[in-house]
C-alpha positions as CSV (number, residue, x, y, z in Angstrom):
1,X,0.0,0.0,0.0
2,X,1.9,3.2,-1.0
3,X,-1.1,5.4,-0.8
4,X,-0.9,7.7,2.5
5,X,-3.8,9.2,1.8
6,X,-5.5,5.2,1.9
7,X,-3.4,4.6,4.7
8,X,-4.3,7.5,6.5
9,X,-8.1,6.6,5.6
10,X,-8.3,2.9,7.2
11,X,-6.5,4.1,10.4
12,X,-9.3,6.8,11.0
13,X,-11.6,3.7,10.1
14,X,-9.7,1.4,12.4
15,X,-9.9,4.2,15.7
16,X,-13.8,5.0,14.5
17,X,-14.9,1.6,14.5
18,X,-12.7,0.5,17.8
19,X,-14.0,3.4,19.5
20,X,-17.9,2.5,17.9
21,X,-17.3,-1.6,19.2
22,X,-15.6,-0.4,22.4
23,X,-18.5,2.1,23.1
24,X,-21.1,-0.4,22.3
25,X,-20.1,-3.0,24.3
26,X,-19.4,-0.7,27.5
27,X,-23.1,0.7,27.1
28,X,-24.8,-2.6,26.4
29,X,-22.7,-4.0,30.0
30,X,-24.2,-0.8,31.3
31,X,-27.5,-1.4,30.1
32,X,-28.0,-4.9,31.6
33,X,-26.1,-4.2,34.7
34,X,-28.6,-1.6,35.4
35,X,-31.8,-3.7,34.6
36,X,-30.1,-6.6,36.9
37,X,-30.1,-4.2,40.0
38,X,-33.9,-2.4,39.2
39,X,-35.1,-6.2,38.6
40,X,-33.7,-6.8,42.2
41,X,-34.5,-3.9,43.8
42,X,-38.1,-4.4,42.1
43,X,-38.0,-8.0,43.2
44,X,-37.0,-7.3,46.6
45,X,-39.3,-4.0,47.1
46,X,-42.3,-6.8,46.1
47,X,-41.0,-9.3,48.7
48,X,-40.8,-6.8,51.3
49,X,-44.3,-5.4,50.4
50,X,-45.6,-9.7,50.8
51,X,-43.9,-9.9,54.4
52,X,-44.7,-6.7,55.6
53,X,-48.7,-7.2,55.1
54,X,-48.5,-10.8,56.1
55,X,-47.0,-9.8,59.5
56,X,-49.7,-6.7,59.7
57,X,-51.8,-9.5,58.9
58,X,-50.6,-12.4,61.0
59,X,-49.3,-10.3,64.3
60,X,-46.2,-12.8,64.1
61,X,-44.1,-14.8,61.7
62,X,-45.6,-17.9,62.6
63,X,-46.5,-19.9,59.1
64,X,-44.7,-17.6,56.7
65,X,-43.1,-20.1,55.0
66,X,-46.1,-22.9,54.9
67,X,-47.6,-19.3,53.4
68,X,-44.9,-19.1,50.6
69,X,-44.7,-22.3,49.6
70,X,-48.5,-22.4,49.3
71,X,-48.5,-18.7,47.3
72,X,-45.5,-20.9,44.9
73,X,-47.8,-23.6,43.8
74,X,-50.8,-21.3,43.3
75,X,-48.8,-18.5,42.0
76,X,-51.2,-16.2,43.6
77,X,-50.1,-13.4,46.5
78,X,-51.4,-12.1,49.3
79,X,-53.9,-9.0,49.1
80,X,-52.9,-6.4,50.8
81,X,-53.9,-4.0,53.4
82,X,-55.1,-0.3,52.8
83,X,-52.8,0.9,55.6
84,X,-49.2,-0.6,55.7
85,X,-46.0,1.0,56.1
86,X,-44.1,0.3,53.3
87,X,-47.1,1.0,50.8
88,X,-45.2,-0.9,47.4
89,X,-47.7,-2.5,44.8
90,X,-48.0,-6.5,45.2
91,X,-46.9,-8.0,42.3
92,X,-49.9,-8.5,39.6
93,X,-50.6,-11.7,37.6
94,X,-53.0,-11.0,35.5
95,X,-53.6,-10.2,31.4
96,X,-50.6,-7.9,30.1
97,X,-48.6,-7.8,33.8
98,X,-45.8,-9.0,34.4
99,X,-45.6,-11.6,36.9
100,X,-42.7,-10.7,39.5
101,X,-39.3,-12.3,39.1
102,X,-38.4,-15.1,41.5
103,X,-35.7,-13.7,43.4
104,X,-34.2,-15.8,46.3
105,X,-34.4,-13.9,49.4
106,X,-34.2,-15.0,52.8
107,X,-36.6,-13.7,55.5
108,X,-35.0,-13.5,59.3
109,X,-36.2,-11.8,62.7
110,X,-35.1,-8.9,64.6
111,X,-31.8,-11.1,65.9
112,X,-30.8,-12.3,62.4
113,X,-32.3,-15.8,62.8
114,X,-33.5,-17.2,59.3
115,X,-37.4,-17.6,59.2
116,X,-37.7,-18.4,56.0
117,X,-34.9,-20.3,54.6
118,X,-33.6,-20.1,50.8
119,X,-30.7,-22.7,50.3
120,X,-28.3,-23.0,51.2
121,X,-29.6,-21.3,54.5
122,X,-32.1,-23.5,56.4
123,X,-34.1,-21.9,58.9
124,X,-32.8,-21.0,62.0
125,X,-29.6,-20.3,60.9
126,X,-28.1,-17.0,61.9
127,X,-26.8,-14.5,59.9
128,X,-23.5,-12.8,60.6
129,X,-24.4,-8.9,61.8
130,X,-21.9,-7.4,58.8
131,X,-24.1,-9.8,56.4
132,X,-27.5,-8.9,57.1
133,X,-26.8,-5.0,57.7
134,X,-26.7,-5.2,53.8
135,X,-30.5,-5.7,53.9
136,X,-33.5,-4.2,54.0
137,X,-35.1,-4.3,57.4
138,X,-38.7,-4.8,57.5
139,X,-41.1,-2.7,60.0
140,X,-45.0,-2.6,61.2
141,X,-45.7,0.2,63.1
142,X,-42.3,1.9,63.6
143,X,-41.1,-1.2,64.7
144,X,-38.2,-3.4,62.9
145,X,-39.5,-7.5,63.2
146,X,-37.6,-8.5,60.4
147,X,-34.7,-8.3,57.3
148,X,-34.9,-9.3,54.3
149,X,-31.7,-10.1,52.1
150,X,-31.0,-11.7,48.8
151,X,-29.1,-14.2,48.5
152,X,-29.0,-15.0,44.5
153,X,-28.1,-12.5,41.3
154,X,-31.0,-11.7,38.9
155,X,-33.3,-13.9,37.1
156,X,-33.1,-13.6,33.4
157,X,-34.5,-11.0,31.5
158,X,-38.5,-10.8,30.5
159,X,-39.4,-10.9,26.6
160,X,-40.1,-7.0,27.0
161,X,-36.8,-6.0,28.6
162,X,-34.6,-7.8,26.2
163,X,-36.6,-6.3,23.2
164,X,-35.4,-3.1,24.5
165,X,-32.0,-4.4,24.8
166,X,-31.9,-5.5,21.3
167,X,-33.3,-2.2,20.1
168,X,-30.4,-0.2,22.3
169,X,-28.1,-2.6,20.4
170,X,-29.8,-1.4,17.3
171,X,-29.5,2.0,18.0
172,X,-25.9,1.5,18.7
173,X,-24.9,-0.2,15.9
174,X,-26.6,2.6,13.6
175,X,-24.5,4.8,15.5
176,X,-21.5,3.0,14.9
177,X,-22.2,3.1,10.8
178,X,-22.9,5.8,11.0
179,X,-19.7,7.6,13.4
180,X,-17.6,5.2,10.8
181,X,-19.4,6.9,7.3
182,X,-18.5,10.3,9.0
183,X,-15.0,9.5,9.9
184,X,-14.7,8.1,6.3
185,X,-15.7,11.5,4.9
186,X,-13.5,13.5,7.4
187,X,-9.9,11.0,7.2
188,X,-11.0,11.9,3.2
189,X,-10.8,15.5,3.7
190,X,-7.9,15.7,6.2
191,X,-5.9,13.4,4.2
192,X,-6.4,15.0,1.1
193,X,-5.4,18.7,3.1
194,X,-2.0,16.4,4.7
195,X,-1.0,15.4,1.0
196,X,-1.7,17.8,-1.4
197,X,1.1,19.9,-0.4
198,X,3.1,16.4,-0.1
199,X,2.1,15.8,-3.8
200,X,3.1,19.7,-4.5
201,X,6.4,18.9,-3.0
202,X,6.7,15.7,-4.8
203,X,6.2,17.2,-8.2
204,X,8.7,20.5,-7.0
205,X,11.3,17.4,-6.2
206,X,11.1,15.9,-9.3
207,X,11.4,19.0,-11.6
208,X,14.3,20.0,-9.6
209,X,15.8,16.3,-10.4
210,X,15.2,17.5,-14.1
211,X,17.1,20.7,-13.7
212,X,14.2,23.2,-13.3
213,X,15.9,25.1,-9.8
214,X,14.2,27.6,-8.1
215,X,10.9,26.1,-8.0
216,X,8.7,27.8,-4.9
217,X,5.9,25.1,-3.6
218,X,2.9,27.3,-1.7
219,X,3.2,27.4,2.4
220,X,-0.3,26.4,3.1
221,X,0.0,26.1,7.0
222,X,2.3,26.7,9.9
223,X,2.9,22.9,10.6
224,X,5.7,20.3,10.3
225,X,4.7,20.2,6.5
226,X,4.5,24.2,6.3
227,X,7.5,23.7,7.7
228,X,9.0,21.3,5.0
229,X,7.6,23.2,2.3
230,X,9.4,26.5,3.5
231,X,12.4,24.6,4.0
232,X,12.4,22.9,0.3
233,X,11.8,27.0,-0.7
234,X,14.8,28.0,0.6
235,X,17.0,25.1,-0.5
236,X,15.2,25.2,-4.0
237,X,16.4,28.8,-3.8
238,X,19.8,28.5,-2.4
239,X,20.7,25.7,-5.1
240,X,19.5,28.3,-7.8
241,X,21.5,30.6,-6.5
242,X,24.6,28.1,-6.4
243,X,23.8,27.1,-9.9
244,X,23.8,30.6,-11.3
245,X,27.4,30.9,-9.3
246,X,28.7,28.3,-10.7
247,X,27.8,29.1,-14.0
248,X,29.3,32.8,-13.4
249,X,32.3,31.6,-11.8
250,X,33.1,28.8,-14.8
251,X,32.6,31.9,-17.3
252,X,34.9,34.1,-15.1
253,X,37.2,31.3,-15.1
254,X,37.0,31.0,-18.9
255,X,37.7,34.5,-19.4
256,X,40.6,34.4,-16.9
257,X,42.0,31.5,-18.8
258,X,41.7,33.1,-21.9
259,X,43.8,36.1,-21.9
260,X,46.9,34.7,-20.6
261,X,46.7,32.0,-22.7
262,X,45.8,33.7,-25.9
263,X,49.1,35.6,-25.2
264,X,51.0,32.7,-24.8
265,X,49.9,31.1,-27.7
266,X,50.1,34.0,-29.8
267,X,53.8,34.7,-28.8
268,X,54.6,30.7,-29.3
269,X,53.3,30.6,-32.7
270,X,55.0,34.3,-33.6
271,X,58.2,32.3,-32.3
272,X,57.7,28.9,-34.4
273,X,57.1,30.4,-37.5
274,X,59.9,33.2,-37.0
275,X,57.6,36.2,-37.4
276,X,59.1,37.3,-33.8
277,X,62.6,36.7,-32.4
278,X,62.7,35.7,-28.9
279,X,64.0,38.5,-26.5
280,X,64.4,38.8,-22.7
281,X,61.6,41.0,-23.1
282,X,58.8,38.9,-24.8
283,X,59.9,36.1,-22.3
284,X,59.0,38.0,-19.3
285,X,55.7,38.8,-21.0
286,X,55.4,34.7,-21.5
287,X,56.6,34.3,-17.9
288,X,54.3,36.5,-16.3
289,X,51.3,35.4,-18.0
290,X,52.0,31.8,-17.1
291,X,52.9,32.9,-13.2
292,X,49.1,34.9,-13.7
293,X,47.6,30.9,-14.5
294,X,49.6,29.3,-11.6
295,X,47.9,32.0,-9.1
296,X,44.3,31.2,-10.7
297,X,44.6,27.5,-10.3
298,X,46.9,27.8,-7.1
299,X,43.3,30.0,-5.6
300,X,41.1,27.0,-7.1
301,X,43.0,24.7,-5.2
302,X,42.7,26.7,-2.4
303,X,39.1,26.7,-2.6
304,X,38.4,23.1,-3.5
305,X,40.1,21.9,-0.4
306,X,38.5,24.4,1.8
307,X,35.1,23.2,0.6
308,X,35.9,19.8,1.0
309,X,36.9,20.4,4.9
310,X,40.5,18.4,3.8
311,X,42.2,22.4,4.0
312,X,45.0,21.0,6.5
313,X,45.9,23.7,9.2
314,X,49.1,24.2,11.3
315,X,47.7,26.1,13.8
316,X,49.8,28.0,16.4
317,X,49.1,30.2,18.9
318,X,50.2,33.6,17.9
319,X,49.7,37.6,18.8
320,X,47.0,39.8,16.8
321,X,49.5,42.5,17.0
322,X,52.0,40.4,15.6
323,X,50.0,38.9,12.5
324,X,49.1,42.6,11.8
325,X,52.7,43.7,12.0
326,X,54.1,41.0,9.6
327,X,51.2,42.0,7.0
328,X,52.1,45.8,6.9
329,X,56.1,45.2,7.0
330,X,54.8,43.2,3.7
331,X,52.9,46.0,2.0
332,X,54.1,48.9,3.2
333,X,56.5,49.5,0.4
334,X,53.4,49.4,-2.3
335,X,51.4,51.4,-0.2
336,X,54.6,53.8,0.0
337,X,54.7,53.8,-3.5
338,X,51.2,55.1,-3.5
339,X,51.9,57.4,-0.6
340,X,49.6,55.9,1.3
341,X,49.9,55.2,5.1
342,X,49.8,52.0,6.5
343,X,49.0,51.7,10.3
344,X,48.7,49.5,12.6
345,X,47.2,49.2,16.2
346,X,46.4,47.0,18.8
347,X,44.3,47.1,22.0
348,X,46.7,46.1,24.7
349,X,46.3,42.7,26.7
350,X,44.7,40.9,23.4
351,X,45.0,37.6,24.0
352,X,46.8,34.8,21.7
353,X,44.6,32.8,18.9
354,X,45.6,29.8,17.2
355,X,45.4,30.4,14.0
356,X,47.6,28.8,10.8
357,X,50.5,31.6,10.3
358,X,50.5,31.0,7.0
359,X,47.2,31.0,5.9
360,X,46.3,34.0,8.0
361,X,49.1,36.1,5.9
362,X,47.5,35.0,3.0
363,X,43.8,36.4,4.5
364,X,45.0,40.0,5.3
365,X,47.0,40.2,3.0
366,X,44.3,39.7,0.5
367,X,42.4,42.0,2.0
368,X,45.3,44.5,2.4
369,X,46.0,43.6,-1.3
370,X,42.1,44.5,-1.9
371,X,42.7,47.9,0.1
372,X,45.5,49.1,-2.0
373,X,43.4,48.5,-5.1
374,X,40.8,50.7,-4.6
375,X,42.3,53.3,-2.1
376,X,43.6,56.7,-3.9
377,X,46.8,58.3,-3.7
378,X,47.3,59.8,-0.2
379,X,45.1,57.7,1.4
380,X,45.1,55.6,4.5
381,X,44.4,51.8,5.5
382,X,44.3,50.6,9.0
383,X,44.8,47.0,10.4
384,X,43.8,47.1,14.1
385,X,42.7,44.0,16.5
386,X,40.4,44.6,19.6
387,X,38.7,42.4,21.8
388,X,35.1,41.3,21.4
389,X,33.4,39.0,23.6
390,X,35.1,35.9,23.8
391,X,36.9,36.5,20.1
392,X,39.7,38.8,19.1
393,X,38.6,40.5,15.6
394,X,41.3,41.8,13.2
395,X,40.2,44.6,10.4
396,X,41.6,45.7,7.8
397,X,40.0,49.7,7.4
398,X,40.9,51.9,4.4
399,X,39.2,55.7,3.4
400,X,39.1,54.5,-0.3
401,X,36.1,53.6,-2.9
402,X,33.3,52.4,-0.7
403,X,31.0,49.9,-1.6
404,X,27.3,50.3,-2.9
405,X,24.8,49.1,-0.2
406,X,23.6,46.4,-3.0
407,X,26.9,44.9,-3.7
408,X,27.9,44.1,-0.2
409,X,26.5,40.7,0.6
410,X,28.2,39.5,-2.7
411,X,31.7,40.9,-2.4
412,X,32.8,37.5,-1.1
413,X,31.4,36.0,-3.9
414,X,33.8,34.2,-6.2
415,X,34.5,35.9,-9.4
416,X,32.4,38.7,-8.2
417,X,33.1,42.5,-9.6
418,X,30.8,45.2,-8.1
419,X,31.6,46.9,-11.2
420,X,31.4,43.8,-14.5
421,X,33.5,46.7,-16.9
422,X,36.7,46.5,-14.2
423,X,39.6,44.3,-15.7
424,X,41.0,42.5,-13.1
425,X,44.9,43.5,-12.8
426,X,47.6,40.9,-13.9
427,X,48.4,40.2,-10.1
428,X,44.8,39.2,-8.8
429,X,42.3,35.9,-10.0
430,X,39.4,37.2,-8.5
431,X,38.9,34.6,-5.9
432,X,40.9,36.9,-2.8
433,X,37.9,37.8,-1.0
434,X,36.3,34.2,-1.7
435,X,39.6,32.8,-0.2
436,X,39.6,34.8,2.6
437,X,36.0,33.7,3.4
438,X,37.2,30.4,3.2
439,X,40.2,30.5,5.3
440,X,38.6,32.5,8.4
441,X,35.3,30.0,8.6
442,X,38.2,27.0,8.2
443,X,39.6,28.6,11.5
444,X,36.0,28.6,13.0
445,X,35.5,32.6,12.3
446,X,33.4,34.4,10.5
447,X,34.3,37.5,8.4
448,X,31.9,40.8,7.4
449,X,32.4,43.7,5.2
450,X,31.1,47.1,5.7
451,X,30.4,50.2,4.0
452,X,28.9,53.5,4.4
453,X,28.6,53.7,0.4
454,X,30.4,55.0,-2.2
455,X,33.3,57.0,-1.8
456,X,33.3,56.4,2.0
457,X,35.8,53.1,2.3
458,X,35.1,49.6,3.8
459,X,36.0,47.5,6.5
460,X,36.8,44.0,6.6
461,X,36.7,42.0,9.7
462,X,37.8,38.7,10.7
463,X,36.7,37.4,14.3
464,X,38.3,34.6,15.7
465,X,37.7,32.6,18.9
466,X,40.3,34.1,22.2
């Protein structure tokens, strides 16, 4: 059965007709339990009625039981008085009544003794006092001369009493029908609300499969499944986005390819067919252009391995101030040939992070690398380290081109230009930022960029934990 919407229909039939068999049974129990005790207490209000006007009539118990067996055999009670103290009907036996049931109850006197016997009791046996307080004491004249107690369970039911059984049983089985047709109609109507945005999903899922991304399924509810849904949303989303990435970044890598090696190529074949003679010159055009490949597939390595988690650290526990320090001594000649300063503070009593020497030069100094690009003449970049928290977080701060408000959540993107007409420079791939990104969340940090706009610099920070 692969259905859920079946198998969510015979488990609402299942609990409906369980709860219809369970709820018949307990009220039909019920239903005879309760005629058992008014048939006894009926029985026994009748009895009582019989002794009561035989001793009113009699002054004594003497010859009650010669007077029951006789009122056995001719079926036929005792009239009664007009004036008695428990005034219940006698029992009637004629056309259309019901004759009472035969109920075996025991007669005793005031002391418990048995008058008249109903076996197993024989008379004058006495009955224990925590026995016969469970009866129903029997009094002329404000006086108690007797109990009465039964012995026996009910007799079995009259012809009219279990009609009216059978017709409760009637009325509870067209109950059940029909509690099982309405939980048939309602499992329908839930289980088609449970799966149609199961079935939505299903088809969203299997166009994906096929290549259609970015397929949005409606969010019909606030449940576990609106849940799902909003969850496929955003992956359905996310792997759009990945795909159109990926499809940037293989055209940026394309392009990036292209140049150097159209150079190359071109210079080769000039070479070969002695339309150019080699020169120190066109060799260091050659040599640069293949050093501009190494860097691009040196940063794809880079990023492969740091995708894959197999980006092997050596990590060391080293000064902020000190990482920061290394990275200007390294650029402050380029930034001097820009005149631009290059500074570098430190709040005191920073503590160490362990963090891969190596790897962290190659992080700032990508971003310091980024700084220089877009910082004018006379400008000024900043590396400081403060403490945040439990994390130390070194920026790198420069007064140069800004960055639009919509640019900024892509500028660690791979391949990602905020302006498309830029030409990257000879000395860059395009994957710094992205690298950077990679390399600080391989550490266990996380790294943010911000911007007051154009023309107002950016700040990059890295936060690491203490």
């Amino acid at each position: 059965m692969r259905s859920l919407s079946m198998k969510l229909m015979l488990a609402f039939l299942a609990v409906s007709l369980t709860g219809a068999v369970l709820a018949s049974v307990l009220a039909r129990w019920i239903t005879v339990q309760e005629f058992n005790r008014l048939v006894m207490a009926q029985a026994q209000s009748n009895f009582l009625g019989e002794v009561t006007t035989y001793y009113q009539t009699h002054g004594s118990w003497l010859g009650v039981t010669d007077y029951f067996r006789q009122k056995a055999q001719s079926a036929q009670p005792l009239p009664r008085p007009a004036n008695t103290d428990n005034p219940q009907p006698p029992p009637q036996n004629g056309s259309g009544a019901r004759q009472a049931p035969i109920v075996p109850i025991i007669l005793t006197d005031p002391n418990g003794f048995v008058i008249h016997p109903v076996p197993p009791y024989r008379a004058g046996d006495h009955i224990p006092p925590e026995q016969l307080a469970q009866g129903i004491p029997v009094t002329t004249n404000g006086q108690m001369v007797g109990t009465i107690l039964a012995i026996g369970s009910a007799p079995p039911l009259s012809e009219p009493e279990q009609q009216y059984l059978d017709r409760t049983n009637q009325a509870l089985l067209l109950s059940a029908v029909g509690a099982t047709a309405l939980a048939l109609l309602l499992s329908g109507v839930l289980a088609r609300t449970l799966t149609k945005p199961m079935r939505e999903l299903t088809g969203a899922i299997r166009a994906t499969a096929k290549g259609r991304l970015g397929i949005a399924v409606p969010v019909r509810s606030r449940d576990e499944i609106g849940e799902l849904t909003a969850a496929f949303n955003q992956m359905s989303a996310d792997l759009a986005h990945s795909n159109q990435l990926r499809r940037q970044m293989t055209a940026d890598i394309a392009h990036d390819l292209r140049t150097p090696l159209t150079v190359i190529g071109g210079y080769i074949e000039s070479l070969r067919d002695g339309v150019l003679k080699p020169n120190p010159a066109r060799l260091d055009v050659m040599h640069q252009e293949v050093q501009q490949l190494q860097r691009l597939v040196e940063d794809l390595r880079t990023l492969s391995l740091a995708d894959a988690g197999e980006l092997k650290l050596n990590r060391q526990r080293i000064a902020p101030q000190a990482l920061l320090e290394q990275t200007a001594a390294t650029f402050r000649q380029q930034a001097g040939q820009k005149s631009i300063a290059l500074q570098v503070t430190a709040e005191p009593g920073l503590p160490d992070i362990a963090v891969d020497e190596i790897r962290m030069a190659q992080v700032l100094g990508n971003l310091v690398s980024n700084a220089l690009r877009y910082t004018p003449n006379g400008g000024r970049i900043v590396l400081s380290a403060r403490r945040q928290a439990e994390h130390v977080v070194l920026s790198v701060e420069d007064n140069g081109a800004g960055i639009a408000p919509e640019a900024l959540p892509h500028v660690f993107e791979r391949f990602y230009r905020a302006d498309p007409s830029r030409q990257q420079s000879e000395s860059e791939s395009g994957l710094g930022l992205a690298i950077a990104k990679s390399l600080v969340e391989a550490h266990g940090g996380t790294i943010a960029v911000a911007s007051d706009g154009i023309g107002q610099g950016s700040t990059f920070s890295a936060r690491f934990p203490a």
